[in-house]
C-alpha positions as CSV (number, residue, x, y, z in Angstrom):
1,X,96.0,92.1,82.2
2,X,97.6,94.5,84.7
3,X,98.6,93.3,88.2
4,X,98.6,96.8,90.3
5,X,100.2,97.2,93.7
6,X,100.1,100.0,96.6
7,X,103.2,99.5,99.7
8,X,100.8,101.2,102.0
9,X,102.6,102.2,105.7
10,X,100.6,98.8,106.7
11,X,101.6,96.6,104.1
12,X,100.8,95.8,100.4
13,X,97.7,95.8,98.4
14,X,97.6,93.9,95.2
15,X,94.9,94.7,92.7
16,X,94.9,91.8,90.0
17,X,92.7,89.2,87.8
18,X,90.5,87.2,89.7
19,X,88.0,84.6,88.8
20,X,85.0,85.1,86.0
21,X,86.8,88.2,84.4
22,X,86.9,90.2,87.8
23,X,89.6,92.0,89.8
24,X,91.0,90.7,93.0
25,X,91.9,92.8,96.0
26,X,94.6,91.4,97.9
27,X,96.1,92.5,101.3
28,X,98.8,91.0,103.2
29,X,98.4,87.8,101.2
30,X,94.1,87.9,102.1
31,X,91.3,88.6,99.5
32,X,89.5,91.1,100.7
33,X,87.0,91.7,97.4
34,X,86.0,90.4,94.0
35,X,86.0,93.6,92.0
36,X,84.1,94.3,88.4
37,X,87.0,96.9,87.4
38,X,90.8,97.6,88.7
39,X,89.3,100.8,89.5
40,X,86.5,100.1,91.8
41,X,89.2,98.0,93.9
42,X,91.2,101.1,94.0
43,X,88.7,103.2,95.1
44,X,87.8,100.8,97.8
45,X,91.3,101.1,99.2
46,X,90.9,105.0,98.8
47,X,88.3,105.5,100.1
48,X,89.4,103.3,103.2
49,X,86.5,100.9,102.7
50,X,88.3,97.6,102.3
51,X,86.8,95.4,105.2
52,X,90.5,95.5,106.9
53,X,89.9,97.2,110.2
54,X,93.8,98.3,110.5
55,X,93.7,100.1,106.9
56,X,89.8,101.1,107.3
57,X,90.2,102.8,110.7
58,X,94.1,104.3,109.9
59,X,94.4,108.3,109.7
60,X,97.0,110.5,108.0
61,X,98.0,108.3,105.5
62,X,98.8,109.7,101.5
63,X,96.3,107.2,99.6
64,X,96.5,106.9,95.8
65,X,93.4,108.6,94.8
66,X,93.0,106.7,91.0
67,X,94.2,103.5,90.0
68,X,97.2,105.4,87.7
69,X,98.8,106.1,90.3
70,X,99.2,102.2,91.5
71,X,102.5,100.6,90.5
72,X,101.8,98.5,87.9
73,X,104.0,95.0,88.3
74,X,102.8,92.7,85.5
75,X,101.2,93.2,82.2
């Protein structure tokens, strides 16, 4: 499986396999979510709904609007 990442102006967000066949979203080293698809993780962080207050709450930022445009780190 893919490990995806995002250097967002606050930090990175890591999008990778979790427990029971789910996705993981990780911020600054902190779980935030367990995720059925990469892509619902992604959208989370798109749509600025993570749970993080800093990220949630941040304006003007250039978000990755689909999970292709992640970097992907590990296959």
């Amino acid at each position: 499986m893919n490990i995806y990442q995002y250097r967002s102006p606050l930090g990175l967000f890591l999008i990778k396999p979790h427990a029971d066949s789910r996705w993981g979203l990780w911020f600054k080293a902190d779980l935030l979510g367990s995720y059925f698809s990469a892509m619902a993780a992604a959208d989370d962080v798109y749509m600025q709904a993570t749970g993080d207050y800093d990220w949630d709450s941040l304006d003007g930022v250039d978000i990755p609007t689909d999970i292709s445009e992640w970097d992907v780190v590990a296959r």
